[in-house]
N, C-alpha and C positions, 0 to 999 in steps of 0.2 A: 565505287562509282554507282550510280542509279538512274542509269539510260534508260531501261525501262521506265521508268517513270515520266520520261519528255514527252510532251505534249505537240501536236504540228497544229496551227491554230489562223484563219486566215480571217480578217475584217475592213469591211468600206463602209464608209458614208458615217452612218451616227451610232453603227455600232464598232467603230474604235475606242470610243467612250468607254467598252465593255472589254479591252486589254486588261491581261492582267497584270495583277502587281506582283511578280515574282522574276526571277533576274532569268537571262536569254538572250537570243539573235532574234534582231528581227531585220527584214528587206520590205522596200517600199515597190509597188511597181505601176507602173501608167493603165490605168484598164477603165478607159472611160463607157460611162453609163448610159450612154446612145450614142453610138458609131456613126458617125457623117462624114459624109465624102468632102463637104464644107469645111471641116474645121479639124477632122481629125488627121489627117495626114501631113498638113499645117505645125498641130503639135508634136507628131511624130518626128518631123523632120527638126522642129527647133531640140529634140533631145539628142539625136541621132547624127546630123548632120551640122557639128556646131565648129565654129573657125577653130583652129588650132593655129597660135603665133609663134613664130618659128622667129630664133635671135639668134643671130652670126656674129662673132667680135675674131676680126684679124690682127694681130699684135703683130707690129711693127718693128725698125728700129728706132732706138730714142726714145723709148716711152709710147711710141705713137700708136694708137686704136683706131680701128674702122669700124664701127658699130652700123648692125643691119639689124631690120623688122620688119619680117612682112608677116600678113595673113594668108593661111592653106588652107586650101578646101580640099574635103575627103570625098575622092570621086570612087567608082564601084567597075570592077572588070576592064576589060579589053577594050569597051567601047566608051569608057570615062564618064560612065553616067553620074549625075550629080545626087546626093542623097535625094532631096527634094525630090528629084523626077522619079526615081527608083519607086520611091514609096504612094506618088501620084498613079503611077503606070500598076503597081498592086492591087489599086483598091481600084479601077478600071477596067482589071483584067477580073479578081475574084473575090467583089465585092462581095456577094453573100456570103462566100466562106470569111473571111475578116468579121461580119457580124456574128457568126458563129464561134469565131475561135475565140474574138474579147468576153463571150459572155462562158467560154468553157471553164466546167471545175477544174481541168489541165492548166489552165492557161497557163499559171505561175513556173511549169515544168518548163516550157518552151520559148522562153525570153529573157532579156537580161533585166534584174533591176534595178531601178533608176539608184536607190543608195543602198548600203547595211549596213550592220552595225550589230553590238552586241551593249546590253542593258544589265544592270545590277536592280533594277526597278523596269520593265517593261511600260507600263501604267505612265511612270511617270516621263521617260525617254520617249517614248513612242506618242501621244496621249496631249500628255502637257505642255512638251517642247518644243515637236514636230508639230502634231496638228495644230491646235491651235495658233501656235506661232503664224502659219499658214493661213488660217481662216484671218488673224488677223492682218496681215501682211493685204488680203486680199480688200478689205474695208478700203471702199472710197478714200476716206479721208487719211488713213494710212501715209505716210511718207515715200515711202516705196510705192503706192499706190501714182500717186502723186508725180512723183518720176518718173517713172514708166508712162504717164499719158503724156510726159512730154517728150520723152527719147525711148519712144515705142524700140525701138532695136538696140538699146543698150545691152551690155552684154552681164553677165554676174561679178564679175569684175568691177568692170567700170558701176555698177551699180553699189558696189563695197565700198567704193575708192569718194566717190561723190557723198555716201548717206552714212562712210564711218559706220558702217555695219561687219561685224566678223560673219566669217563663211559660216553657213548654214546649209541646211537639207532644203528650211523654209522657204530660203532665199534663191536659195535654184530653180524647186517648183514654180516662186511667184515670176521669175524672171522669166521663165522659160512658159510661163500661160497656163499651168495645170491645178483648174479648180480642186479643193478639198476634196470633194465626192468624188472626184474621176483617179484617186488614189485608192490602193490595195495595200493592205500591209500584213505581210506572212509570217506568223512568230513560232519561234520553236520554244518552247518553256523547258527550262529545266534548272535543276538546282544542281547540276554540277559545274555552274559559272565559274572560274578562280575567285576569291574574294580579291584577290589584288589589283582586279582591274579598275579598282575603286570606285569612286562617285560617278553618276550621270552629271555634272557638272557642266561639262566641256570644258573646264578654264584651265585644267591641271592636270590634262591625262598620265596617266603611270605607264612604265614602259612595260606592263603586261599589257593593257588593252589597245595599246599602240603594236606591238606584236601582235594580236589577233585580230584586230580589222584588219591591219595593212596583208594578213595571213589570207583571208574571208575574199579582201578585195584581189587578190591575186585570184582567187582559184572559181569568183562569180563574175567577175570584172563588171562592176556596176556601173552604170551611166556618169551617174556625180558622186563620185569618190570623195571621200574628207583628203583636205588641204595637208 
């Protein structure tokens, strides 16, 4: 093993461009570039507070099924506050500490984030896939873009299900309103990766790198976990 040698490595804006190409974990997280009581708590909440669809099937006799669906909302303590207010009522109460914490070198220590993952190519996972995928997704003319200014509250789902898109990182950020630049991405370099967890592909994962996200996602528990 050669732990020593791993690298902790954190970049936003246009030096993600500047990842490297060597294989690792990396995590994305929400850490937008001017704090506004306008817009940012807005996006906090669409990460934080997003419907959860709850599906009941009663079996019967004869074959016969009840089928239910409804949508939950995730309320906060004793007094059932709704995510949205929670996080209104923060930047309210201490606003300048919130401008302080998004811009801390800690920050990354003290929140959850939005995905992870682990890369055989960092550069190319992280870089080629994710961002960009993202800058594109965000272009006007985009299809995604495009749907989204007509069913402004669509959900990531119903956004897949409509444009025949597979789950993505890119597609949760665009869906959920988080420009390119107001992403962080924290990478650990190291070259003790398994080879087995094969390509950055997506279309073909191995049941080692399926073992170690699903491992990763347990123990950071990220916002938008892989499907």
């Amino acid at each position: 093993m050669n732990s020593d040698a791993a690298r902790y490595l954190e970049f936003q804006g246009s030096r993600i461009a500047h990842v490297p190409e060597q294989p690792g974990l990396y995590a994305w997280y929400y850490r937008p570039t001017a704090v506004q009581r306008e817009t940012t708590p807005a996006t906090l909440a669409r990460f934080l507070g997003g419907q959860a669809r709850i599906s009941t099937e009663i079996q019967q006799r004869y074959g016969v099924r009840v089928v239910g669906e409804v949508v939950g909302e995730t309320l906060l303590g004793a007094d059932r506050q709704a995510v949205g207010d929670a996080i209104v009522q923060a930047f309210e109460e201490a606003e300048p500490f919130l401008n302080w914490f998004f811009r801390s070198a800690q920050f990354a220590h003290f929140c959850r984030p939005v995905y992870i993952g682990i890369a055989k190519n960092l550069y190319e996972r992280v870089y080629n896939q994710h961002y960009l995928s993202l800058a594109e997704y965000w272009e006007d003319t985009s299809r995604v873009s495009r749907f989204l200014a007509a069913s402004e509250l669509a959900t990531v789902q119903e956004a897949m299900d409509r444009l025949d898109l597979p789950h993505s990182f890119a597609l949760e950020a665009r869906v959920r309103g988080v420009s390119p630049k107001d992403l962080m991405v924290s990478v650990l370099v190291t070259e003790d990766m398994p080879s087995a967890i094969g390509p950055d592909s997506g279309t073909s994962d191995t049941s080692t790198r399926r073992a170690l996200e699903r491992l990763l996602q347990l123990l950071s528990d990220p916002i938008c976990g892989r499907r």
